[in-house]
N, C-alpha and C positions, 0 to 999 in steps of 0.2 A: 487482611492485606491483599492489593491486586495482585496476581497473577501475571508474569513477564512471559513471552516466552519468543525464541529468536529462533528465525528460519536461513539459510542460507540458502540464496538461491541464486541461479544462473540468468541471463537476459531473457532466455527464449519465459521461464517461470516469473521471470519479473514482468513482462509484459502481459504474461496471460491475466494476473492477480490485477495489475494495473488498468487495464482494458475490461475484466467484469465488472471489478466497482465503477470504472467511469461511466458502462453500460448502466448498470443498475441504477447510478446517479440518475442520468437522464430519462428512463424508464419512471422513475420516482419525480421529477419535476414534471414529465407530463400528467403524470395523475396527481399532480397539485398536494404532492406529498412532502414533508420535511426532509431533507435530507442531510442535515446535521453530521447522524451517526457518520455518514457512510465519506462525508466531506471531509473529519476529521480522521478516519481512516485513511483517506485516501493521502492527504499529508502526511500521516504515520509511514506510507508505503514509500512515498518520494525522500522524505527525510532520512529516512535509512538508507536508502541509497546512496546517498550522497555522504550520509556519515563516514564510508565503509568506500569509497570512491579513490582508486588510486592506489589500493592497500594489496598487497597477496596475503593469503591466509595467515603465512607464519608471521608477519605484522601485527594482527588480530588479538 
């Protein structure tokens, strides 16, 4: 069975995680590389965001 696992994080950690894969993304299309993995992550990362968009904790 996969493995879930949930991070709660703040803007300033959301942007850091959000900004290296889109780095690494583009690192990985210059070297004519697939980037797949890192594109469906990178929608995993936006998608939760916005799941959880609006809510305070005790909503959760």
């Amino acid at each position: 069975m996969k493995e879930i696992y949930t991070l709660r994080l703040d803007r300033y950690d959301y942007g850091i995680i959000l900004n290296t894969l889109n780095d690494r993304r583009t690192e990985m299309i210059k070297n004519d590389q697939d980037t797949e993995i890192i594109d469906n992550t990178l929608l995993k990362v936006i998608e939760a965001k916005e799941r959880y968009k609006g809510c305070d904790r005790s909503e959760r």
